[in-house]
DRENMI-813371 format. One record per residue: residue number from 1; residue in one letter; x, y, z of N, C-alpha, C in turn. Coordinates in pm, whole numbers. Example, Ala and Ser with C-alpha at 12.3 -4.5 7.8 and 13.67 -1.06 7.14 Angstrom:
REM DRENMI-813371
<kegu 1; 'a'; <1319; -569; 780>; <1230; -450; 780>; <1320; -330; 780>>
<kegu 2; 's'; <1285; -225; 708>; <1367; -106; 714>; <1290; 3; 787>>
END
This chain:
REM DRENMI-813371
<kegu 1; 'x'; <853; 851; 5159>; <734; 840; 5074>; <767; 877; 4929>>
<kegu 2; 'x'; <840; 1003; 4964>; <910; 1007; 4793>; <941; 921; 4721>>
<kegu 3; 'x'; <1045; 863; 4774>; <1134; 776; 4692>; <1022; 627; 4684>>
<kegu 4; 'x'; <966; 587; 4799>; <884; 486; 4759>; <778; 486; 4620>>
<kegu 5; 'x'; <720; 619; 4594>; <612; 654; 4491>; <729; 652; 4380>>
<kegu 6; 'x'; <837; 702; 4361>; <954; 718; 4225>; <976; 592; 4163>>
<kegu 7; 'x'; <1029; 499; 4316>; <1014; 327; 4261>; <897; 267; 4231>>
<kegu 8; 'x'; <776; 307; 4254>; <619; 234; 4202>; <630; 331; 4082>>
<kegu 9; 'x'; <666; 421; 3998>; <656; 452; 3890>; <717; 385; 3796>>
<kegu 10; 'x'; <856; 427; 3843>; <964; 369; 3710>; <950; 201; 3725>>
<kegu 11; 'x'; <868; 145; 3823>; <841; 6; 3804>; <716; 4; 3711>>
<kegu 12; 'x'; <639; 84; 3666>; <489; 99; 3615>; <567; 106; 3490>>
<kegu 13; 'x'; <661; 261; 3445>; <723; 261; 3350>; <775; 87; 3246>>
<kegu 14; 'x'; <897; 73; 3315>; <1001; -26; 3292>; <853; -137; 3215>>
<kegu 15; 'x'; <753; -169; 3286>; <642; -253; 3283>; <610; -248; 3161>>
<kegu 16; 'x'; <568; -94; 3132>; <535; -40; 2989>; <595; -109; 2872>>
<kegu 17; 'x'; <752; -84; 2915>; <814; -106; 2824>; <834; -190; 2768>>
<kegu 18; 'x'; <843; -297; 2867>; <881; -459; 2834>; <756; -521; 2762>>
<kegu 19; 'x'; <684; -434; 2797>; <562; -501; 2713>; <517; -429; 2571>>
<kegu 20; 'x'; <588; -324; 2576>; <555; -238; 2427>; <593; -292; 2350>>
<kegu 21; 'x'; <509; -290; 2212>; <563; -386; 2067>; <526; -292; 2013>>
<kegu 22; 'x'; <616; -282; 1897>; <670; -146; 1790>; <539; -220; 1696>>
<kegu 23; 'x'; <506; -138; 1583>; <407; -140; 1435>; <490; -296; 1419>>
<kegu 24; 'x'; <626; -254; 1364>; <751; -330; 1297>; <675; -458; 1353>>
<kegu 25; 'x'; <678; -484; 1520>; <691; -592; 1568>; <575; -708; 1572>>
<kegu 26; 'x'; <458; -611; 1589>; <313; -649; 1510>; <317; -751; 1364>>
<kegu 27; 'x'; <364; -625; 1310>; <383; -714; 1128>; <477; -828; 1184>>
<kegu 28; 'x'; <541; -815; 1236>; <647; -978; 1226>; <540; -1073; 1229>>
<kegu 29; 'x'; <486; -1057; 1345>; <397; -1172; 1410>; <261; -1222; 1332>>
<kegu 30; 'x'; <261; -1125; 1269>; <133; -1192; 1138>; <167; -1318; 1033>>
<kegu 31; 'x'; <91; -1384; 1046>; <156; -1519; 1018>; <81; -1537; 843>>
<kegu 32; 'x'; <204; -1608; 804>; <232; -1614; 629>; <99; -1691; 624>>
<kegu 33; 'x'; <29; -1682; 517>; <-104; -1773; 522>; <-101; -1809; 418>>
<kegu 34; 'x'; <-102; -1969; 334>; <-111; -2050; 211>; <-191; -1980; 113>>
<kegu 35; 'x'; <-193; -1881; 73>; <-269; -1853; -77>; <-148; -1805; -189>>
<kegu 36; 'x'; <-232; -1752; -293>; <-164; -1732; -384>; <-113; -1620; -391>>
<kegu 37; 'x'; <19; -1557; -482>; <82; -1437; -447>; <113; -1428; -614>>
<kegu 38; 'x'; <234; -1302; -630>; <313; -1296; -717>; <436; -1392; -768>>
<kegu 39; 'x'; <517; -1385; -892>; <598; -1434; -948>; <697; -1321; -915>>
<kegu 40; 'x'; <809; -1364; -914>; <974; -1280; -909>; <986; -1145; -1019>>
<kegu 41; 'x'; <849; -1217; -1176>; <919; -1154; -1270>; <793; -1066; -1285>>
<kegu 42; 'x'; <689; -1107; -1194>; <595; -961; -1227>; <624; -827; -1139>>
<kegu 43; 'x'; <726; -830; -1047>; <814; -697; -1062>; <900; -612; -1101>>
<kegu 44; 'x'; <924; -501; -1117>; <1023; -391; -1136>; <1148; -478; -1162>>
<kegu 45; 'x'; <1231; -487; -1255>; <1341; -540; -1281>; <1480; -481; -1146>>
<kegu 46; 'x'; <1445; -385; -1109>; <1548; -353; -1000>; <1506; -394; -882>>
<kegu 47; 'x'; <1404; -488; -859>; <1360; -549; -749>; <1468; -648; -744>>
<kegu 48; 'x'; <1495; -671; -599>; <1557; -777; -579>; <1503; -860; -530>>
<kegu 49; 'x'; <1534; -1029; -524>; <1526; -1134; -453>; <1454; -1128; -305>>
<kegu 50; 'x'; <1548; -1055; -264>; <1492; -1026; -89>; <1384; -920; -100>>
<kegu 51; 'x'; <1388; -812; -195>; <1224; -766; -195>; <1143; -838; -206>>
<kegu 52; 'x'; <1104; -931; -311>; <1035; -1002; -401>; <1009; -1119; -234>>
<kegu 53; 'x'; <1080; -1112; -185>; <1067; -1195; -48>; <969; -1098; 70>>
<kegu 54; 'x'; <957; -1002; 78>; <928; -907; 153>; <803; -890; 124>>
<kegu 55; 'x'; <762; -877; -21>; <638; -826; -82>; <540; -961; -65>>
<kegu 56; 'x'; <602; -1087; -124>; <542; -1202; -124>; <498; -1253; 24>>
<kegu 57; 'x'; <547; -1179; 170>; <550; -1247; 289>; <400; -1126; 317>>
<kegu 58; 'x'; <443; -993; 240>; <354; -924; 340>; <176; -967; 230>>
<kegu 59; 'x'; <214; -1007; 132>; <45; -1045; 49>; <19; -1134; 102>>
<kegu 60; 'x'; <126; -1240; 158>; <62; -1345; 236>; <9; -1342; 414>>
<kegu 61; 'x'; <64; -1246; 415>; <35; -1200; 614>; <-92; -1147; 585>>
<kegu 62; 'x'; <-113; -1043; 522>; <-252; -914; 486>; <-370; -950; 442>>
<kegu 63; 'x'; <-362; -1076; 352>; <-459; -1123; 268>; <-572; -1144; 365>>
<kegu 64; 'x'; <-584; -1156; 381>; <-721; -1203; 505>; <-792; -1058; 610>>
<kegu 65; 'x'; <-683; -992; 650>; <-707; -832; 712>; <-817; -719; 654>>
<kegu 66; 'x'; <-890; -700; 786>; <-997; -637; 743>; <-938; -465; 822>>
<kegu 67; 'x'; <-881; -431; 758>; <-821; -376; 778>; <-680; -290; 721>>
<kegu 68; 'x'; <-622; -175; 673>; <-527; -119; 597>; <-373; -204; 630>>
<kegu 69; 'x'; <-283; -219; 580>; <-136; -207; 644>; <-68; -178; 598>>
<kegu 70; 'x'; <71; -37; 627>; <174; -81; 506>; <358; -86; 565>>
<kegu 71; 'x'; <406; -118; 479>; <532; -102; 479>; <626; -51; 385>>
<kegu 72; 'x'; <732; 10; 421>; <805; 98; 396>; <927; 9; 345>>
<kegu 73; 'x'; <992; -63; 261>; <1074; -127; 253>; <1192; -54; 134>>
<kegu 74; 'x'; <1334; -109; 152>; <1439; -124; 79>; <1411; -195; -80>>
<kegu 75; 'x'; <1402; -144; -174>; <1349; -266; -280>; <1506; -369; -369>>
<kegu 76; 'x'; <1666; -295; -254>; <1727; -348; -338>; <1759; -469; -205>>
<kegu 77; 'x'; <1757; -444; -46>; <1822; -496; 28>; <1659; -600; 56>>
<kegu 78; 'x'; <1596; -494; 47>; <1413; -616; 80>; <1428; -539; 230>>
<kegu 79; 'x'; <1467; -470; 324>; <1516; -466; 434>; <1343; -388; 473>>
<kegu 80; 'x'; <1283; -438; 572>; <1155; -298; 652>; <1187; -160; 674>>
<kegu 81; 'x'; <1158; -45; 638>; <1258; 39; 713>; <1100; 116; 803>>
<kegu 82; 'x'; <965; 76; 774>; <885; 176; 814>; <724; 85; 848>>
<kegu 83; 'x'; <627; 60; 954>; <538; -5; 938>; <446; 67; 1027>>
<kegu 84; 'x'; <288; 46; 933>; <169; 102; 1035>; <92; 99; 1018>>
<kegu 85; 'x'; <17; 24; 1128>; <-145; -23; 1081>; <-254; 59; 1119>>
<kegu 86; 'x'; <-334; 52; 1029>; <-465; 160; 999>; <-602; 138; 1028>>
<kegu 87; 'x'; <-682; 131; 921>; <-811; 123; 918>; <-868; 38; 813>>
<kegu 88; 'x'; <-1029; 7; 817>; <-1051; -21; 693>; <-1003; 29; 551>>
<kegu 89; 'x'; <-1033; 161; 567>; <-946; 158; 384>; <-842; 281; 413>>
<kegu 90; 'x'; <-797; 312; 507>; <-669; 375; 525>; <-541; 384; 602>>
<kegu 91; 'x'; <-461; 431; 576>; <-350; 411; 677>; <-248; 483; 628>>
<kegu 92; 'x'; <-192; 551; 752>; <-96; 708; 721>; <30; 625; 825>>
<kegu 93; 'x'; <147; 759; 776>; <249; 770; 818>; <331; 916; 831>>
<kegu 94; 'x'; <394; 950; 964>; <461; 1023; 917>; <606; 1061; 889>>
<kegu 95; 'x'; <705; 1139; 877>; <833; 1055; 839>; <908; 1185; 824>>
<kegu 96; 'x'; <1014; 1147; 896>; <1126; 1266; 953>; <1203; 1289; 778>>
<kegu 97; 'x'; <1300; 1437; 801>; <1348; 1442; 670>; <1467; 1339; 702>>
<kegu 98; 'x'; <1506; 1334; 556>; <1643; 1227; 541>; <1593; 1086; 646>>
<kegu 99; 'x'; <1526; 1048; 678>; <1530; 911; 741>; <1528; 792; 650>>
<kegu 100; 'x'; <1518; 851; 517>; <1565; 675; 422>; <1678; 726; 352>>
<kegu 101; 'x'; <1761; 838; 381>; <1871; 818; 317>; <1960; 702; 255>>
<kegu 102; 'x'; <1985; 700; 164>; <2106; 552; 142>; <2006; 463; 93>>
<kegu 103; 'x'; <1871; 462; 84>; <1770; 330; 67>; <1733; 352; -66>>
<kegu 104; 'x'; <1667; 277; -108>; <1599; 297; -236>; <1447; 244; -203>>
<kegu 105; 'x'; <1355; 337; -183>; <1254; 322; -142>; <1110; 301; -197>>
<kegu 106; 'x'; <1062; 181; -148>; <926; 141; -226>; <849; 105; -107>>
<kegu 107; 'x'; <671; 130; -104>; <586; 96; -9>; <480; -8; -70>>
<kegu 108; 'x'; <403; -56; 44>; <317; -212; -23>; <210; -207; 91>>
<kegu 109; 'x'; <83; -143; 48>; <-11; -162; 131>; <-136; -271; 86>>
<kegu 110; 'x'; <-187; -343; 155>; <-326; -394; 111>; <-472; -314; 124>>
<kegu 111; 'x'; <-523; -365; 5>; <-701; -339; 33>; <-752; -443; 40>>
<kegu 112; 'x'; <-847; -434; 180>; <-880; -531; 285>; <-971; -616; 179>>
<kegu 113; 'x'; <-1057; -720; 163>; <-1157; -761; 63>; <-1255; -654; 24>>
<kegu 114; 'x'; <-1328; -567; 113>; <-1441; -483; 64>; <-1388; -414; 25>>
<kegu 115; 'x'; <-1255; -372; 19>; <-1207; -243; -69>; <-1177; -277; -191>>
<kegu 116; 'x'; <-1216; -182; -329>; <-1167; -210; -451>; <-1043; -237; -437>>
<kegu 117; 'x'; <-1009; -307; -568>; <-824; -333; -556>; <-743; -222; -620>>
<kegu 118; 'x'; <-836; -150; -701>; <-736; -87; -803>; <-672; 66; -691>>
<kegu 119; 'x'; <-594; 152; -728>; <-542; 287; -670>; <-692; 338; -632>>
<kegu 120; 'x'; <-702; 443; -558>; <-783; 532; -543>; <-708; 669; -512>>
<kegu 121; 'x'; <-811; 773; -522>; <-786; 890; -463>; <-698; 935; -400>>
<kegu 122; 'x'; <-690; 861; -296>; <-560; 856; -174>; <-499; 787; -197>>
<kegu 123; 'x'; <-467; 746; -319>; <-357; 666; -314>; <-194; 719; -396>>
<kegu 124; 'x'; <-203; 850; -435>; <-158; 919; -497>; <-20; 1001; -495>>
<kegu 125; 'x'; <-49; 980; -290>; <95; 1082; -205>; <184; 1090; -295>>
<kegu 126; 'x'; <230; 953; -367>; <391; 910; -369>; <442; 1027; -492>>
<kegu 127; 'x'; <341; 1138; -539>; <390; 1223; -590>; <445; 1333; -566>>
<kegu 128; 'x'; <431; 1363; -400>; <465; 1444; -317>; <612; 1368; -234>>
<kegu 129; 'x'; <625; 1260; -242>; <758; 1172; -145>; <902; 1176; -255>>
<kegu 130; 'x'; <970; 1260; -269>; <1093; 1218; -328>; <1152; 1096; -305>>
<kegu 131; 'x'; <1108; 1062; -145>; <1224; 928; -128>; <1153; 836; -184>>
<kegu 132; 'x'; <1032; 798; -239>; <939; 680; -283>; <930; 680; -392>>
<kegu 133; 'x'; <1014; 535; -466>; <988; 525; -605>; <891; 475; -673>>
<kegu 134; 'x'; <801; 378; -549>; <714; 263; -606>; <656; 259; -461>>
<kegu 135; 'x'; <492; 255; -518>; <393; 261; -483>; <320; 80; -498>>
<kegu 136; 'x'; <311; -2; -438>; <236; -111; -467>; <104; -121; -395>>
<kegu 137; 'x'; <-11; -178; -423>; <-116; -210; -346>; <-186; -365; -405>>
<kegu 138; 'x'; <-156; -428; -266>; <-198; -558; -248>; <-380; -624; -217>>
<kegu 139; 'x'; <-387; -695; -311>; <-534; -729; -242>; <-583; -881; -244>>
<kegu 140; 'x'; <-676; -927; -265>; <-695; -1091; -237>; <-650; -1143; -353>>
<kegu 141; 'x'; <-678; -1054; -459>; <-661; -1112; -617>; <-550; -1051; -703>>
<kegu 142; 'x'; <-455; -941; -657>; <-405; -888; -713>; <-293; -765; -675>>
<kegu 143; 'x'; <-181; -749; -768>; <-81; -599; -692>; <-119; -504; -835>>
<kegu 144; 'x'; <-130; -410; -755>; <-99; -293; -832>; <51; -219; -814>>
<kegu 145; 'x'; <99; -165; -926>; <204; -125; -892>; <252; -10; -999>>
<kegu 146; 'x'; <265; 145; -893>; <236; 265; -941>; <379; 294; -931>>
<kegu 147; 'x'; <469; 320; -1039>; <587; 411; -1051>; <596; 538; -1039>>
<kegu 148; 'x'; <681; 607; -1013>; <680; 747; -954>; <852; 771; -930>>
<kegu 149; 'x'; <919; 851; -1020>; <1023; 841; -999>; <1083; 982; -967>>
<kegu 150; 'x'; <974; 1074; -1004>; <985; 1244; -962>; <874; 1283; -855>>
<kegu 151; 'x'; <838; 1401; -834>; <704; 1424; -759>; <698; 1539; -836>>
<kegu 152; 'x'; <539; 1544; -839>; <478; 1630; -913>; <330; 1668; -894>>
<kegu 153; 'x'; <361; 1755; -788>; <232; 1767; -689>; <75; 1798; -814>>
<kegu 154; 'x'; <112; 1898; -907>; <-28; 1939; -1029>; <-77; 1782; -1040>>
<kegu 155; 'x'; <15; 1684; -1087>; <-17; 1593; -1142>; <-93; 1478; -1044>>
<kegu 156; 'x'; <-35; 1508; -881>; <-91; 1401; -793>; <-236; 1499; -783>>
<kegu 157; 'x'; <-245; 1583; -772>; <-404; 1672; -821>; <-526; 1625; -892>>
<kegu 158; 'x'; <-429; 1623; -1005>; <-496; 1552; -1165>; <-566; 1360; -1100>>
<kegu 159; 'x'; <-495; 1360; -1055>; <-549; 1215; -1087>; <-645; 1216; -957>>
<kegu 160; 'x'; <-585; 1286; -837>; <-660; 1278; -757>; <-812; 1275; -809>>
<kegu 161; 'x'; <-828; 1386; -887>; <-1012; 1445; -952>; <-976; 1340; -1056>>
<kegu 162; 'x'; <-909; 1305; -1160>; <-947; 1152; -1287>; <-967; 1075; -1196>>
<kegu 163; 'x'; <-932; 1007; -1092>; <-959; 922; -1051>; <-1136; 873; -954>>
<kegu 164; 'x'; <-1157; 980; -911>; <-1323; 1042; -870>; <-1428; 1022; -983>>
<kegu 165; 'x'; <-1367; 1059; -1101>; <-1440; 1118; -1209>; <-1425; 969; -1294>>
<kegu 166; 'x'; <-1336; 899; -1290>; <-1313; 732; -1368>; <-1428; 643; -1271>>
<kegu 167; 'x'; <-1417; 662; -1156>; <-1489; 552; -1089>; <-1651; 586; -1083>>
<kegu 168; 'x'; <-1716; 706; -1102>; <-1844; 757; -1102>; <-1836; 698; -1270>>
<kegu 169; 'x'; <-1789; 699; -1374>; <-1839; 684; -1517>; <-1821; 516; -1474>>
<kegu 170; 'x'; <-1704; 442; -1470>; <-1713; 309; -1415>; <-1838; 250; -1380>>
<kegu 171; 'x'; <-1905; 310; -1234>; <-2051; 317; -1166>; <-2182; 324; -1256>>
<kegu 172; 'x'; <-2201; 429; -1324>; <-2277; 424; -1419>; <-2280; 327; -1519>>
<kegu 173; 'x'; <-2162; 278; -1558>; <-2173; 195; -1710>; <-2236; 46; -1635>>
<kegu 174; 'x'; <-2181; 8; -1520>; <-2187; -84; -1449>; <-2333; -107; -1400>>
<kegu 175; 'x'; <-2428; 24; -1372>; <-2519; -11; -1335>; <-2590; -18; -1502>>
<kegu 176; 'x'; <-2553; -5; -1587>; <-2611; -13; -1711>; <-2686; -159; -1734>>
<kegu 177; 'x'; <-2562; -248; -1733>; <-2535; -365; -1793>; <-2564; -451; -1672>>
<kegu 178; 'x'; <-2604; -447; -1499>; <-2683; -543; -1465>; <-2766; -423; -1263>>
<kegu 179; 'x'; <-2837; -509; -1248>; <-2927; -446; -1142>; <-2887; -528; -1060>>
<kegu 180; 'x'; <-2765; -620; -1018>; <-2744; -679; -922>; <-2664; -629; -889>>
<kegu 181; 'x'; <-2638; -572; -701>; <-2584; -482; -639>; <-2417; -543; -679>>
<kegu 182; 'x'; <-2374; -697; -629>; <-2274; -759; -651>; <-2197; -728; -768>>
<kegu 183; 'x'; <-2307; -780; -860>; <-2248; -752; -1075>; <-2200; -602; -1043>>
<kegu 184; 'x'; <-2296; -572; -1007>; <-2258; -404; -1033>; <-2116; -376; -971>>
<kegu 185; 'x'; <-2070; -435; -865>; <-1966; -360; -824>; <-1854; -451; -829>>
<kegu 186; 'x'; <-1847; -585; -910>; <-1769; -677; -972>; <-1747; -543; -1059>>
<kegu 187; 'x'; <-1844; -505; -1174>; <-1796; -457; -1357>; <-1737; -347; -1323>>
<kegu 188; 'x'; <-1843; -241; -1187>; <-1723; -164; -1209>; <-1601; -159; -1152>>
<kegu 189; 'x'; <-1559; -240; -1043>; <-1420; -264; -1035>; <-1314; -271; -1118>>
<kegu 190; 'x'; <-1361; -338; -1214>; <-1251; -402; -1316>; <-1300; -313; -1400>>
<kegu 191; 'x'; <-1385; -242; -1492>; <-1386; -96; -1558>; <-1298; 26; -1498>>
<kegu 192; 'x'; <-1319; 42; -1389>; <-1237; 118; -1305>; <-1094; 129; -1324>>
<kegu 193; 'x'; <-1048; 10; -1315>; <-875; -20; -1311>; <-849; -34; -1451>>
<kegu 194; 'x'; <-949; -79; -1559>; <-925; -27; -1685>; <-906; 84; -1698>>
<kegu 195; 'x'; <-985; 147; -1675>; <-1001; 338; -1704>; <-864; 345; -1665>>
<kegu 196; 'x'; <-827; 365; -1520>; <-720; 447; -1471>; <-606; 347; -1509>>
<kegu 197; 'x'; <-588; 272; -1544>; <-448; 197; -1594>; <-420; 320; -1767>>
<kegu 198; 'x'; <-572; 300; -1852>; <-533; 375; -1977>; <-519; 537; -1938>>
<kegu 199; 'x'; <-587; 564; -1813>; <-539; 710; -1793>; <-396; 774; -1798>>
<kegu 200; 'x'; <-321; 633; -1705>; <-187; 734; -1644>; <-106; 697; -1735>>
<kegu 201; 'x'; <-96; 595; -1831>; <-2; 540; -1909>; <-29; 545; -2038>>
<kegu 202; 'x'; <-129; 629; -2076>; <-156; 682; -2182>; <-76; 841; -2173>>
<kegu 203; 'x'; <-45; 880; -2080>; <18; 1008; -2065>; <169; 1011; -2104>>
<kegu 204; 'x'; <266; 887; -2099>; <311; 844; -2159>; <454; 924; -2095>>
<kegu 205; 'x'; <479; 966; -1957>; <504; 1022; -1891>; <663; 951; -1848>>
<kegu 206; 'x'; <768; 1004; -1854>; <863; 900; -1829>; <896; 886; -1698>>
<kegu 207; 'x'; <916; 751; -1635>; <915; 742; -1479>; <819; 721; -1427>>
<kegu 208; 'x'; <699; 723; -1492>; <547; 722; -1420>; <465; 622; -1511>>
<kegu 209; 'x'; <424; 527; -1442>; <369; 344; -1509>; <290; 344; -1386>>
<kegu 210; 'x'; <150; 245; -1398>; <113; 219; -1346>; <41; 89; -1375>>
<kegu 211; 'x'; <108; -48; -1326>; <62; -195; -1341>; <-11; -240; -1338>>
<kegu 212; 'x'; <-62; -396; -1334>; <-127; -477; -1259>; <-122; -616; -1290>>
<kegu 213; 'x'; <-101; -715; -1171>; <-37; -795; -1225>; <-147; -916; -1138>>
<kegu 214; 'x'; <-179; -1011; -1155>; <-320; -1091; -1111>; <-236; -1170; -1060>>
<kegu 215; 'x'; <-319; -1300; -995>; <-207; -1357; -878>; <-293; -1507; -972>>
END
């Protein structure tokens, strides 16, 4: 009876397995969808080819997802090294020390359509990640793309609260200038990503840029 119940397990097991699909293996299977993306040259000059391949496959897989995703990629080899899907407007990871050794590391998440496009609040970690140089966020219309070449936890602080405090003045000016729920949250979108584009790059900070580049 023993041994009969050991073999109905590790057959239940083995079952598991063959059928388990990694984050990684998920993202493969999301299929490239005909819209519009980026150019080669609206990235980081140390982007390579095969990034610029990586970034362009995952705006075209995500675009439609109601729902967070990101990836962890190589920005000189383009190579995946990290993937995991979330929620409507979030999605975490966690990550052993030294596991991107040797890489040069950049991440690329989307905001689903109802989510603003520009950074938010949480979007800030990459000041706490030594291994992460570049921060991108993908959306139907657009990448953002946040440099970060030190970490500097005061400063991922700072913006955390500018960034709270940009999108409430955004809100207000927005409901100024029209009473339609839509207008309203068209103006302040794009007030918003004004504000915090002149916030961080007005600081004038070396290593630390923050983009945006329209599709």
């Amino acid at each position: 009876m023993y041994i009969k119940n050991f073999i109905s397990n590790l057959i239940n097991v083995l079952m598991v397995l063959v059928n388990y699909k990694s984050e990684l293996d998920k993202y493969m299977e999301l299929k490239v969808k005909d819209v519009p993306s980026i150019k080669k040259e609206d990235l980081p000059n140390e982007f390579s080819e095969k990034a610029f391949k990586t970034i362009d496959d995952f705006i075209k897989k995500t675009v439609e997802l109601n729902y967070e995703c990101v990836i962890y990629f190589d920005y000189i080899t383009g190579e995946i090294l990290k993937c995991a899907f979330g929620e409507l407007d979030k999605v975490s990871l966690k990550f052993e020390n030294n596991e991107f050794r040797g890489h040069f590391v950049a991440s690329i998440h989307n905001h689903p359509f109802n989510v603003f496009s520009p950074p938010s609040a949480r979007n800030f970690g990459i000041f706490l990640r030594d291994f992460e140089d570049y921060e991108l966020i993908s959306s139907y219309k657009e990448l953002w793309i946040l440099k970060s070449k030190y970490t500097d936890e005061k400063l991922m602080l700072e913006l955390n609260v500018a960034s709270i405090e940009l999108f409430k003045s955004a809100w207000e000016q927005a409901n100024k200038i029209s009473e339609n729920i839509k207008m309203v949250e068209f103006i302040c979108e794009k007030l918003y990503g004004i504000f915090l584009l002149k916030y961080i790059n007005d600081k004038n900070i070396n290593g630390i840029q923050l983009t945006k580049k329209e599709y």
